[in-house]
Backbone as JSON Lines, residues from 0, in Angstrom:
{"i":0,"aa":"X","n":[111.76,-55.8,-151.97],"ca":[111.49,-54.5,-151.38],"c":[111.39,-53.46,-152.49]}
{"i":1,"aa":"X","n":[110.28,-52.28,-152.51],"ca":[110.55,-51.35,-153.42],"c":[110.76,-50.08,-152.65]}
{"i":2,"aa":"X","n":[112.2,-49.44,-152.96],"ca":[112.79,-48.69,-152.56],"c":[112.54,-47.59,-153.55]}
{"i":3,"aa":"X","n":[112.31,-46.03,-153.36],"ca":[112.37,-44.77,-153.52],"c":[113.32,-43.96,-152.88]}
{"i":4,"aa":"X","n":[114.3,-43.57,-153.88],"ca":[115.42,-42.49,-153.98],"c":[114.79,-41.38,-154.18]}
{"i":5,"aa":"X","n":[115.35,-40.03,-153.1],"ca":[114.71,-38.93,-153.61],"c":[115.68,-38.05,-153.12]}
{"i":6,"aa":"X","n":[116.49,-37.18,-154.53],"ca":[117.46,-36.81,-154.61],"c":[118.49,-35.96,-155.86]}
{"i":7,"aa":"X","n":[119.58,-35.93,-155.99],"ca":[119.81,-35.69,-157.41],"c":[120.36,-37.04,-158.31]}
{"i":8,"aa":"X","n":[120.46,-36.41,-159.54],"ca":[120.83,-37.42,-160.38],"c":[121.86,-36.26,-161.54]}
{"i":9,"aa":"X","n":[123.39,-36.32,-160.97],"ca":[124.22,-35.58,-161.44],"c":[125.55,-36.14,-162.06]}
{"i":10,"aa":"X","n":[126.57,-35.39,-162.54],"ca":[127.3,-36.4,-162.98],"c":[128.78,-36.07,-162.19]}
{"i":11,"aa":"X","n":[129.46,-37.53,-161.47],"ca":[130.12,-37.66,-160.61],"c":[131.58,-37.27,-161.84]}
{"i":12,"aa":"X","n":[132.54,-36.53,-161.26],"ca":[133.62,-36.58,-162.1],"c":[134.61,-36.81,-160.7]}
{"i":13,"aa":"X","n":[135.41,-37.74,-160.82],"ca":[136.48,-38.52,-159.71],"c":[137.71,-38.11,-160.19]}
{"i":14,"aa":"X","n":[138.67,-37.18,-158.86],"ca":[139.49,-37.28,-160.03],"c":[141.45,-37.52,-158.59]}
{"i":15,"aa":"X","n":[141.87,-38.6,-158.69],"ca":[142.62,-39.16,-157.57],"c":[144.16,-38.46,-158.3]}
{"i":16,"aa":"X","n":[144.56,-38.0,-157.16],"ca":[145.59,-37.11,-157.57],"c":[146.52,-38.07,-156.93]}
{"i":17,"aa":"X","n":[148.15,-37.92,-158.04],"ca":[149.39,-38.97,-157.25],"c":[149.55,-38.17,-156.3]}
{"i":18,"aa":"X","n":[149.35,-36.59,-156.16],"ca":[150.57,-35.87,-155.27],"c":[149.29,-34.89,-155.05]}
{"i":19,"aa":"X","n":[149.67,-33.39,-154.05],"ca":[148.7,-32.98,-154.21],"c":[148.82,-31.62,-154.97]}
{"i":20,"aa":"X","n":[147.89,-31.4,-155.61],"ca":[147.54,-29.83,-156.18],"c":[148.83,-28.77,-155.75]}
{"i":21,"aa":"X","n":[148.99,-28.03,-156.85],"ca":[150.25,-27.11,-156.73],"c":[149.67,-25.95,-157.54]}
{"i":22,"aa":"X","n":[149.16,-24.86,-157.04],"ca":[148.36,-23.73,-157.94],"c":[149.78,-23.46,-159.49]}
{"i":23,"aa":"X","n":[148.95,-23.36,-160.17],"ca":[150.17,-23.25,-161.49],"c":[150.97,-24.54,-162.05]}
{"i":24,"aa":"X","n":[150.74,-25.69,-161.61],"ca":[151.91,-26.4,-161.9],"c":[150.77,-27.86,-162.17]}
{"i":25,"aa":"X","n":[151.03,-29.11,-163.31],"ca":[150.32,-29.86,-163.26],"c":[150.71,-30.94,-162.04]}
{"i":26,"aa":"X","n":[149.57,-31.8,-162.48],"ca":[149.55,-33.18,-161.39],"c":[149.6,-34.42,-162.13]}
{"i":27,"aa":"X","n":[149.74,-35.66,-161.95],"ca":[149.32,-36.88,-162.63],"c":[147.92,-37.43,-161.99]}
{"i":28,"aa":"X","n":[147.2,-37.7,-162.51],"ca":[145.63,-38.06,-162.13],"c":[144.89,-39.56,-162.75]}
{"i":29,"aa":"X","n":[144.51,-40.01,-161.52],"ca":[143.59,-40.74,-162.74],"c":[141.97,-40.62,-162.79]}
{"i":30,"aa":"X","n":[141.35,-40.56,-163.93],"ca":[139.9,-40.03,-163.61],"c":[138.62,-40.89,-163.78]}
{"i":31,"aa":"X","n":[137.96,-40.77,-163.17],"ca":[136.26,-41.26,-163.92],"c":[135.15,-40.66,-163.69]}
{"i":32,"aa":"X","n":[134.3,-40.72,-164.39],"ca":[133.04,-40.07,-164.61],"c":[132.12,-41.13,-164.87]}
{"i":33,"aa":"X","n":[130.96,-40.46,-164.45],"ca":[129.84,-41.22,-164.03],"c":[128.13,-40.54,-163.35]}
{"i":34,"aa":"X","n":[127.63,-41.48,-163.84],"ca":[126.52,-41.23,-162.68],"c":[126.98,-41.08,-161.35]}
{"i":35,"aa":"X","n":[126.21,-40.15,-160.53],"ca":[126.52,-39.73,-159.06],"c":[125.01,-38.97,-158.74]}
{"i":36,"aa":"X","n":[125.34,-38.53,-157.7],"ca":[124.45,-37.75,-156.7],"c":[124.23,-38.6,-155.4]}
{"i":37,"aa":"X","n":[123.91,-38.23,-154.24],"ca":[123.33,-39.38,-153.38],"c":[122.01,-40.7,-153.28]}
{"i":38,"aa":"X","n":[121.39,-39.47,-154.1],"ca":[120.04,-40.34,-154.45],"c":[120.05,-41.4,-155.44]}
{"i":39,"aa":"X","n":[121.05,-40.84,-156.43],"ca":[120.8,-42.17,-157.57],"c":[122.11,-43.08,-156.64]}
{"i":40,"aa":"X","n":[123.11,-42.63,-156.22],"ca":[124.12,-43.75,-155.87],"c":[123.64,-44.69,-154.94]}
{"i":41,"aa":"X","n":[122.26,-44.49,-154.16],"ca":[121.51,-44.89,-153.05],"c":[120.7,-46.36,-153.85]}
{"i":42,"aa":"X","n":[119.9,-45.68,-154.82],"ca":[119.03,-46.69,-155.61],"c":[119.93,-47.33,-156.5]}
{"i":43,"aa":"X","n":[121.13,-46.86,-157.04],"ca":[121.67,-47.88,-157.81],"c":[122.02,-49.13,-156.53]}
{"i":44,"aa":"X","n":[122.51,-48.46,-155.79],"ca":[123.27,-50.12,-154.43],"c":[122.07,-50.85,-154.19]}
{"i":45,"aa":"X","n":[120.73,-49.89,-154.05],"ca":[119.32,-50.56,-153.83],"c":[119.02,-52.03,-154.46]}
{"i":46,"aa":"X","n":[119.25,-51.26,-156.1],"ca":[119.07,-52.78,-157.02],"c":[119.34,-53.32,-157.17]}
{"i":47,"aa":"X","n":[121.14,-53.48,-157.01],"ca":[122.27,-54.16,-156.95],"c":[122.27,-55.19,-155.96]}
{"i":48,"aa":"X","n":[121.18,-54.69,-154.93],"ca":[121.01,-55.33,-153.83],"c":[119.63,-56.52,-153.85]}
{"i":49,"aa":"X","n":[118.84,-56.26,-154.78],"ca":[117.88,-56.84,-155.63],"c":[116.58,-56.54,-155.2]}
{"i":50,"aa":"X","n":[116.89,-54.67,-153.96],"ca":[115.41,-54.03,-153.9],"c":[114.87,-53.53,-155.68]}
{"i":51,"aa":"X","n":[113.8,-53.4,-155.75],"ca":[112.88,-52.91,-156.74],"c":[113.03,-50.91,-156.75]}
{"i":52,"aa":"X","n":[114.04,-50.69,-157.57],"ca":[114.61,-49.33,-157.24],"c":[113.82,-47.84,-158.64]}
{"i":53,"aa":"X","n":[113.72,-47.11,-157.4],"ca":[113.06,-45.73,-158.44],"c":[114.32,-44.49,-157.73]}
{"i":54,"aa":"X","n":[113.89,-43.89,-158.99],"ca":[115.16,-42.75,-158.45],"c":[114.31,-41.75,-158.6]}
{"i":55,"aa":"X","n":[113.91,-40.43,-157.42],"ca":[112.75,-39.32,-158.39],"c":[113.49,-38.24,-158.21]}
{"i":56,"aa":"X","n":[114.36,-37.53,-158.81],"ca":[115.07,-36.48,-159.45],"c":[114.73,-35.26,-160.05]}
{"i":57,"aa":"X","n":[114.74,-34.01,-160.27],"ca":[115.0,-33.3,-161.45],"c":[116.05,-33.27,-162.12]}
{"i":58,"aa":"X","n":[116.07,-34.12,-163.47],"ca":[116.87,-33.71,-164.32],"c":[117.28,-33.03,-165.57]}
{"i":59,"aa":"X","n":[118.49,-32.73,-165.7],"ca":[118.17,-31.76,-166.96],"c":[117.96,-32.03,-168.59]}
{"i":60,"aa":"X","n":[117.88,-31.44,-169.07],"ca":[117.56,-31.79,-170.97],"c":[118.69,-31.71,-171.72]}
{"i":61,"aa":"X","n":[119.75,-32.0,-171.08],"ca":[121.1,-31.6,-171.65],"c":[121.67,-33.22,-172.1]}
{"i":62,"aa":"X","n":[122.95,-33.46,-173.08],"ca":[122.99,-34.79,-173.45],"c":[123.81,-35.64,-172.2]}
{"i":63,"aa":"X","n":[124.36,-34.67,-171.21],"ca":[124.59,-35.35,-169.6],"c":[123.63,-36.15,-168.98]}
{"i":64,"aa":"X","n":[122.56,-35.75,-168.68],"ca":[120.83,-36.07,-168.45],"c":[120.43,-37.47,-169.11]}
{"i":65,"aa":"X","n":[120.92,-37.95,-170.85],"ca":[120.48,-38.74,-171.49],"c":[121.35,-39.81,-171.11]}
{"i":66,"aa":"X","n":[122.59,-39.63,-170.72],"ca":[123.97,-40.52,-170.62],"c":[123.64,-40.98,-169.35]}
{"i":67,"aa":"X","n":[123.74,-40.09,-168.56],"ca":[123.14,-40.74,-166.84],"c":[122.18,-41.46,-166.66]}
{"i":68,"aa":"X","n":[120.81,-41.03,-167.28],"ca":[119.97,-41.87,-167.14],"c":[120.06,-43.39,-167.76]}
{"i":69,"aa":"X","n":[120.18,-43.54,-169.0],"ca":[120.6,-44.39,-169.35],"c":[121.8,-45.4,-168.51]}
{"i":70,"aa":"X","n":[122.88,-44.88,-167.9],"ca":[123.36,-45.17,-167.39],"c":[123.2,-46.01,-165.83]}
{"i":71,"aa":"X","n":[122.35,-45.34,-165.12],"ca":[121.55,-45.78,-163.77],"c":[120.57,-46.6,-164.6]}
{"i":72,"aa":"X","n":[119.4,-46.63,-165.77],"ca":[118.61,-47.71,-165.98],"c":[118.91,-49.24,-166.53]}
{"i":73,"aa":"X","n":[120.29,-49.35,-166.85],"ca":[121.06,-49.81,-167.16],"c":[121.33,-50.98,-165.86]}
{"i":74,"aa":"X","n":[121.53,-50.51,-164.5],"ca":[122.05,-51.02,-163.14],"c":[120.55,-50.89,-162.6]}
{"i":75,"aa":"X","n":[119.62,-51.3,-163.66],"ca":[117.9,-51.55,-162.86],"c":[117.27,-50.45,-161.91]}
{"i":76,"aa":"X","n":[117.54,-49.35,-162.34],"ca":[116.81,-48.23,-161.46],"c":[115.67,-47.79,-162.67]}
{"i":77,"aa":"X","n":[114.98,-47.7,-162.08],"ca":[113.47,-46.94,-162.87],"c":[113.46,-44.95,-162.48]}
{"i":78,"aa":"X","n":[113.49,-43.77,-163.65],"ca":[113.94,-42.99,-162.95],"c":[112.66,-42.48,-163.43]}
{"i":79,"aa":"X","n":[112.07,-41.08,-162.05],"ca":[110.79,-40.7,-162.45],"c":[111.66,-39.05,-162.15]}
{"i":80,"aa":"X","n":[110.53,-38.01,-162.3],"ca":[110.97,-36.63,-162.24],"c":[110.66,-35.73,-163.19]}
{"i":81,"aa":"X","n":[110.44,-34.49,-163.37],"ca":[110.63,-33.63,-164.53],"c":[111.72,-33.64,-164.96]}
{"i":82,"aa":"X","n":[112.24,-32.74,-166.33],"ca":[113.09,-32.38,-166.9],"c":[112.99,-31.03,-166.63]}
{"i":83,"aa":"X","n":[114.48,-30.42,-167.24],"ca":[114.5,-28.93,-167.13],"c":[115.82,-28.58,-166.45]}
{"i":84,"aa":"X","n":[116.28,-27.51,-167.09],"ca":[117.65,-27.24,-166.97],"c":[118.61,-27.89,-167.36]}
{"i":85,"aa":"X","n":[119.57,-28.01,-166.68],"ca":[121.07,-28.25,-166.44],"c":[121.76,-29.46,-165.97]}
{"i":86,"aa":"X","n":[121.98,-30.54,-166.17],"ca":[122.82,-31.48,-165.21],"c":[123.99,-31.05,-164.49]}
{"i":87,"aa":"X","n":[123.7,-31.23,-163.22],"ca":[124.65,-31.04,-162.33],"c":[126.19,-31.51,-162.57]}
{"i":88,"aa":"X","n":[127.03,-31.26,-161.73],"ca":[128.06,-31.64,-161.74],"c":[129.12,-31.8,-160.73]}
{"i":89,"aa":"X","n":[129.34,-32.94,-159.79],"ca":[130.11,-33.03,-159.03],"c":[131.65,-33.06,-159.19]}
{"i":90,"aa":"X","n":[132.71,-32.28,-158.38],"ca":[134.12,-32.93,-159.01],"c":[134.74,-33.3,-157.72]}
{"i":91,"aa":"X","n":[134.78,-34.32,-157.09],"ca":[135.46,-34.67,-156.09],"c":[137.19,-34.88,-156.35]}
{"i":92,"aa":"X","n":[137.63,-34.58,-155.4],"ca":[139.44,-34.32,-155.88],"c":[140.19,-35.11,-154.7]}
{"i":93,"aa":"X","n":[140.76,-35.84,-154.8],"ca":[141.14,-37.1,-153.75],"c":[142.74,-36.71,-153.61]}
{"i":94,"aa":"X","n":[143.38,-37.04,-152.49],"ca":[145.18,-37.07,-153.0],"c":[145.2,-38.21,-150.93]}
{"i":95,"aa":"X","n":[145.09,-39.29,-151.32],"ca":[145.54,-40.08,-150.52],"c":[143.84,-40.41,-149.39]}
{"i":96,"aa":"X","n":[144.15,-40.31,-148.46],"ca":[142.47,-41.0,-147.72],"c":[141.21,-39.49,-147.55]}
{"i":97,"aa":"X","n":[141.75,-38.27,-147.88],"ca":[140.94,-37.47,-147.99],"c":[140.5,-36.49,-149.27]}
{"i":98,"aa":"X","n":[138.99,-35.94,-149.16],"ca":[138.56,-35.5,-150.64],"c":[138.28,-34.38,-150.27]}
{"i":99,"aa":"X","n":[137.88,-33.46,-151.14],"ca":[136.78,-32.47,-151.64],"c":[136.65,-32.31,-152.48]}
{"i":100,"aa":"X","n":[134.96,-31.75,-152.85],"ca":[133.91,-31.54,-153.54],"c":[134.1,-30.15,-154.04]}
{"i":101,"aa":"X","n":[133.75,-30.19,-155.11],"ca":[133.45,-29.1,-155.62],"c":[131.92,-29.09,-156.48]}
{"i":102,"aa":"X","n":[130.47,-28.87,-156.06],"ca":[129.22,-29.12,-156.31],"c":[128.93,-28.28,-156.91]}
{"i":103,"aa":"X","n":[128.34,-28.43,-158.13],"ca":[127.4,-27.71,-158.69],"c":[125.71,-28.92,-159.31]}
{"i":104,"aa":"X","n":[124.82,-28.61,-158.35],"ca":[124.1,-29.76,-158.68],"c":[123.28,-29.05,-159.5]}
{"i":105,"aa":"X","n":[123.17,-28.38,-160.44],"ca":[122.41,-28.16,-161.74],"c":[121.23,-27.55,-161.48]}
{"i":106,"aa":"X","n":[119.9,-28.31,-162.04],"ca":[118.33,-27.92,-162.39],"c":[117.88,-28.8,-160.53]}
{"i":107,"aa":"X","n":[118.76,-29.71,-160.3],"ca":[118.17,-30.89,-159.15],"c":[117.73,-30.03,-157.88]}
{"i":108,"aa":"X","n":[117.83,-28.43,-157.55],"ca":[117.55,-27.93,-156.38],"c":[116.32,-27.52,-156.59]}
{"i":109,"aa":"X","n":[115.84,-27.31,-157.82],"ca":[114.52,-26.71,-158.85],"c":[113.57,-27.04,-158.55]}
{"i":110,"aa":"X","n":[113.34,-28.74,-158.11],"ca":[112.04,-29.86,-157.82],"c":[111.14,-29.33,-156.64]}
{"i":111,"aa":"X","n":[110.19,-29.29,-157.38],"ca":[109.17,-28.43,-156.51],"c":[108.07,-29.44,-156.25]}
{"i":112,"aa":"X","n":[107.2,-29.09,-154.99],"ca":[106.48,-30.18,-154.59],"c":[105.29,-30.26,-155.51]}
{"i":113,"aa":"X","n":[104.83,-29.17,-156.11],"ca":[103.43,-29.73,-157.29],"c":[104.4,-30.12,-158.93]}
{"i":114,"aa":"X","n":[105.53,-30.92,-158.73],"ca":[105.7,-31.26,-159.54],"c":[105.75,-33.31,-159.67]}
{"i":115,"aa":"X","n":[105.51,-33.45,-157.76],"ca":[105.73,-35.13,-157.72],"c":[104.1,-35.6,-157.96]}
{"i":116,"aa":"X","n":[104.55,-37.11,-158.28],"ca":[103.48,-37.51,-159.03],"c":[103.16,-38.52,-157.48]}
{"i":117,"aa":"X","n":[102.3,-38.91,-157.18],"ca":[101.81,-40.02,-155.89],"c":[102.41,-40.83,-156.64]}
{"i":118,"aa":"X","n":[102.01,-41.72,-157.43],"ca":[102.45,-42.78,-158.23],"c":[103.79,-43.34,-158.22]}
{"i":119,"aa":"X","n":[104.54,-42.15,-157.98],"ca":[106.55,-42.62,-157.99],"c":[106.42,-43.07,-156.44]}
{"i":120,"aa":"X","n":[105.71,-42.72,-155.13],"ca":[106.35,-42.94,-154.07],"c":[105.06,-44.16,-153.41]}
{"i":121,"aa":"X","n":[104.57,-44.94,-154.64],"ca":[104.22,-46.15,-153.83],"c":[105.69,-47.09,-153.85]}
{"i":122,"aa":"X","n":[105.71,-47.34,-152.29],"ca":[107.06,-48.36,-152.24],"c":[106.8,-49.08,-150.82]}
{"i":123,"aa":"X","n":[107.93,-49.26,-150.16],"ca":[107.65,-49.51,-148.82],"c":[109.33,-48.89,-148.25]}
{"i":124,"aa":"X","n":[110.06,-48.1,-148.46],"ca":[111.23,-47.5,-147.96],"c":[111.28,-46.07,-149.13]}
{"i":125,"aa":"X","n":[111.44,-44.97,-148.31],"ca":[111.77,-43.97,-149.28],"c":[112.86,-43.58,-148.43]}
{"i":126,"aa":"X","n":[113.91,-43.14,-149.14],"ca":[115.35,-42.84,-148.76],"c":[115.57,-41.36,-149.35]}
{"i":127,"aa":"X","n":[115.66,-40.48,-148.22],"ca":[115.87,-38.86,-148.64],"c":[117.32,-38.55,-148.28]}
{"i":128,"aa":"X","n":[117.93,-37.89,-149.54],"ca":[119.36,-37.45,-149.59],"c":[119.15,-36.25,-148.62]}
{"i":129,"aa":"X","n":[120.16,-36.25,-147.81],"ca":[119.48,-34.82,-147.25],"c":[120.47,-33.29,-147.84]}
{"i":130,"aa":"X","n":[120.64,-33.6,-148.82],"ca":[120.95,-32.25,-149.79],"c":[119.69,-31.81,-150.43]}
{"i":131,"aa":"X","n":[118.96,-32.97,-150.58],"ca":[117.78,-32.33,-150.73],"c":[116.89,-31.78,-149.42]}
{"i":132,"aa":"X","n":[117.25,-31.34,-148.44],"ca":[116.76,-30.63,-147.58],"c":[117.48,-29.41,-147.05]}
{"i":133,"aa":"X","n":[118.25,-29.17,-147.75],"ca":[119.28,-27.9,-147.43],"c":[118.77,-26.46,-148.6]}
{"i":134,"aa":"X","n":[118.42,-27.12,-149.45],"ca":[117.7,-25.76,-150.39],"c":[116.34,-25.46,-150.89]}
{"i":135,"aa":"X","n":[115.48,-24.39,-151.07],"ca":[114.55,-24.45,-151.83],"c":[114.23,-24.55,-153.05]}
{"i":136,"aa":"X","n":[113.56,-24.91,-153.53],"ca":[112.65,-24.99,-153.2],"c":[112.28,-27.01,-153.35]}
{"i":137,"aa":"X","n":[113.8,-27.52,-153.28],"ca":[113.68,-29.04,-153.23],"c":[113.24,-29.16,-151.59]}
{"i":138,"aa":"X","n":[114.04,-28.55,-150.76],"ca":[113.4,-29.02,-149.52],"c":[112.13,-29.32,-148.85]}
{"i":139,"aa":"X","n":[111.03,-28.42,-149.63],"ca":[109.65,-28.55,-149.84],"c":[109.1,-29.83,-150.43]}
{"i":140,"aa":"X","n":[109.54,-29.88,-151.69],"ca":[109.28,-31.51,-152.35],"c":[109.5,-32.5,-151.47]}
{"i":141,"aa":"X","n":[110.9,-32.78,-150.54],"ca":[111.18,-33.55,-149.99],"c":[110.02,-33.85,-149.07]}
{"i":142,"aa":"X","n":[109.86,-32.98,-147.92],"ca":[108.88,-33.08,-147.71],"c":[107.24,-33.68,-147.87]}
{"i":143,"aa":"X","n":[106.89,-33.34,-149.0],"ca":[105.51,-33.81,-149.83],"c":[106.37,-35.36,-150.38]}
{"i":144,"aa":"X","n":[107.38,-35.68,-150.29],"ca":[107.45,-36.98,-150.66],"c":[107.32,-37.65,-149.81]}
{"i":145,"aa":"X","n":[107.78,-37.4,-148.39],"ca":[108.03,-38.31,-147.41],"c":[105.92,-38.48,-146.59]}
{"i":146,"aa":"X","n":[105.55,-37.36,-147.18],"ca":[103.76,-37.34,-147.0],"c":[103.33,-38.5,-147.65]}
{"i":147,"aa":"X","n":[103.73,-38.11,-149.25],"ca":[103.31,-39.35,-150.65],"c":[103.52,-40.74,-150.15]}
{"i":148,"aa":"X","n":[104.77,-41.25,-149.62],"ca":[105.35,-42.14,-149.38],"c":[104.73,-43.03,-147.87]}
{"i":149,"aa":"X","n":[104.73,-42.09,-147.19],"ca":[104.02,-42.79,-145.7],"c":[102.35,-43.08,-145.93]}
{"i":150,"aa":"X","n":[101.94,-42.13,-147.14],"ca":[100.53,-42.41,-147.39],"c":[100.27,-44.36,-147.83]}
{"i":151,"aa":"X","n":[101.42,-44.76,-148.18],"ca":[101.53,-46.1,-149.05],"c":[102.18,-46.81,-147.75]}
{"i":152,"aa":"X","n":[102.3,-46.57,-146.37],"ca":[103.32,-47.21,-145.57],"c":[104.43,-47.23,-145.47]}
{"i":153,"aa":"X","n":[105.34,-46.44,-146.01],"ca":[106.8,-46.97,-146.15],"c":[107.51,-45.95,-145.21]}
{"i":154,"aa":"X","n":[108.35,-46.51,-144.81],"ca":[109.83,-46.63,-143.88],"c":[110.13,-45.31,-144.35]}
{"i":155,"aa":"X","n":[110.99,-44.35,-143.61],"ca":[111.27,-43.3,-144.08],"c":[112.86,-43.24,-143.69]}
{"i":156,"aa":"X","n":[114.0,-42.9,-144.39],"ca":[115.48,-42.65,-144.05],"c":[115.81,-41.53,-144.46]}
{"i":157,"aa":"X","n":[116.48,-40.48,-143.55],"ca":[117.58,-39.6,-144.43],"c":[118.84,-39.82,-144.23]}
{"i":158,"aa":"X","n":[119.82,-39.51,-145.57],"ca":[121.29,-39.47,-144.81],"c":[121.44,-38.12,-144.68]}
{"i":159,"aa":"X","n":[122.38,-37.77,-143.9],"ca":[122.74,-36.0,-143.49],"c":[123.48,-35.59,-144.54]}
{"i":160,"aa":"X","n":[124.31,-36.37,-145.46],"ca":[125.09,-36.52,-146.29],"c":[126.42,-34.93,-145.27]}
{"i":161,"aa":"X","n":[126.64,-33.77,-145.99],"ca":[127.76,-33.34,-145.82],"c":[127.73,-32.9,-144.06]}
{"i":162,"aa":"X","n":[128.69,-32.95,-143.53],"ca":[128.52,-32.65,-142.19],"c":[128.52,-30.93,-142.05]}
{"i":163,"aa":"X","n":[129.15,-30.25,-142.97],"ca":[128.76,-29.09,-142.89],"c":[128.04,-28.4,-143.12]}
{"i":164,"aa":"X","n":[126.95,-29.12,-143.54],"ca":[125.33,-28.62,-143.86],"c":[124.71,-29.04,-142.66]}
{"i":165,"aa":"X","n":[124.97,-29.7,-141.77],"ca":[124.66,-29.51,-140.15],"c":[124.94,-28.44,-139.09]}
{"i":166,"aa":"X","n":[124.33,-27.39,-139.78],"ca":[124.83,-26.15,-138.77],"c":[123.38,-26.01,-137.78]}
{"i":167,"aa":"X","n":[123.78,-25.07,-136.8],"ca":[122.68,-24.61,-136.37],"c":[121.6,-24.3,-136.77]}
{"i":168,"aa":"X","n":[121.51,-23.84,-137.95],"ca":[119.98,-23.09,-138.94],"c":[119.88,-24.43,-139.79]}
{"i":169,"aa":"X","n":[120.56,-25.37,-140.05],"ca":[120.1,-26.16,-140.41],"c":[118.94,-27.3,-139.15]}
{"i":170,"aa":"X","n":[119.55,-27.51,-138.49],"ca":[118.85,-28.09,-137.39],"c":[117.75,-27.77,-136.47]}
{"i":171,"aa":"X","n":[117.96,-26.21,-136.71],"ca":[116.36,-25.53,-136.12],"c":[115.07,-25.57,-137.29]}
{"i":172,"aa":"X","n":[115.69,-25.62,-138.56],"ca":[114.77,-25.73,-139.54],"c":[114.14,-27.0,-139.7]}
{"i":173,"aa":"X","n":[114.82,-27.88,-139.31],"ca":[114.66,-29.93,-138.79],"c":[113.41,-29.77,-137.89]}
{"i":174,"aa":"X","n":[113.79,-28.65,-137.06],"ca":[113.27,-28.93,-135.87],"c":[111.68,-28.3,-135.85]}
{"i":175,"aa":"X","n":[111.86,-27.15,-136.94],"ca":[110.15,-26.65,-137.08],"c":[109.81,-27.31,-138.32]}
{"i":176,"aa":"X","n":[110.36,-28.0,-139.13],"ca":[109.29,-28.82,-139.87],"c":[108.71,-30.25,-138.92]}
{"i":177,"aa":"X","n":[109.84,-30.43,-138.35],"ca":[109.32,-31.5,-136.96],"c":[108.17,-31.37,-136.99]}
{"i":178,"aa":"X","n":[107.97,-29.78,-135.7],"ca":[106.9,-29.66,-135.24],"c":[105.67,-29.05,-136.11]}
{"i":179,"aa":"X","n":[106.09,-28.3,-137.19],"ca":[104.82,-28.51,-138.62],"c":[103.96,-29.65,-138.75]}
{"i":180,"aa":"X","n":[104.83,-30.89,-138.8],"ca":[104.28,-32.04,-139.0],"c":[103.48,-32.66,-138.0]}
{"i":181,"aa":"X","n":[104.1,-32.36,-136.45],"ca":[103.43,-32.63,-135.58],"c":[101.78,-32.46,-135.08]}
{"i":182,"aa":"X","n":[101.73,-30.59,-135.47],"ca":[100.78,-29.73,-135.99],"c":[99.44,-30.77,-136.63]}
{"i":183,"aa":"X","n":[100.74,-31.04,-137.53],"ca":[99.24,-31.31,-138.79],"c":[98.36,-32.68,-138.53]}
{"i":184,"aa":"X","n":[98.99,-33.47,-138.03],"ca":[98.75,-34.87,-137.63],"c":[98.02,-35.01,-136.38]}
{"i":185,"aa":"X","n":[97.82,-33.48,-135.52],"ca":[96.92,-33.57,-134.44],"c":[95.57,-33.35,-134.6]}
């Protein structure tokens, strides 16, 4: 199968607390860092899984950018995208079965739709993070990918990823690109 990730490609910092957070006072922790975002963590399981995996991203020009990538091509992902800016940075903070995030996803909200190439979204499954549908001017790209992508046949998935980016204005905005699309196809 060739699978298309379309998403960020940021760097995951994990960090599992023995006890929890005390403003002023330390903790014992243990940490890791890594490649992250939804999109690349999507296509890395992709290849792992022994689909034929692309990751299409904006990432940044920073030596985070060189480490990650390397890092995901490493676990057989092929990564396409511009450069530019910043690598993101996730810090998820754990203390027993629950987390939070603290996001800063970098240059990755930047990806604009005359920046995808047709060429990245021949596949037959394209898989949309849906953080990339919560901002502009990525939410647009997303879009023109899932066009690129069905032009070649392929399967289309989003995950909702955070549940609190499911608000009302998020879901009416679902709901008129819906019918945009509907529009256009008549």
């Amino acid at each position: 199968m060739r699978l298309v990730s379309f998403g960020d490609l940021v760097l995951d910092v994990i960090v599992a607390l023995e006890a929890p957070l005390v403003p002023g006072d330390d903790r014992p922790a243990r940490t890791r860092a890594g490649a992250g975002g939804q999109g690349a963590n999507v296509a890395v399981w992709a290849a792992a899984l022994g689909a034929e995996s692309r990751l299409v991203a904006k990432r940044g020009v920073d030596l985070a950018a060189r480490l990650l990538g390397e890092e995901i091509e490493a676990r057989g992902v092929r990564l396409a995208g511009p450069r530019g800016g910043e690598t993101g940075v996730v810090v998820s903070l754990s203390s027993g079965p629950e987390r939070s995030l603290a996001s800063d996803r970098g240059s990755a909200p930047e990806l604009r739709a005359g920046e995808l190439e047709p060429a990245w979204f021949d596949c037959e499954a394209l898989h949309l993070s849906g953080y990339a549908l919560v901002a502009e001017p990525i939410a647009t790209a997303a879009l023109r990918a899932v066009e690129l992508a069905r032009a070649s046949g392929a399967h289309v998935s989003v995950d909702l990823s955070s549940f609190t980016h499911i608000d009302e204005r998020f879901r009416e905005r679902a709901r008129a690109r819906a019918r945009l699309r509907d529009r256009a196809r008549a």
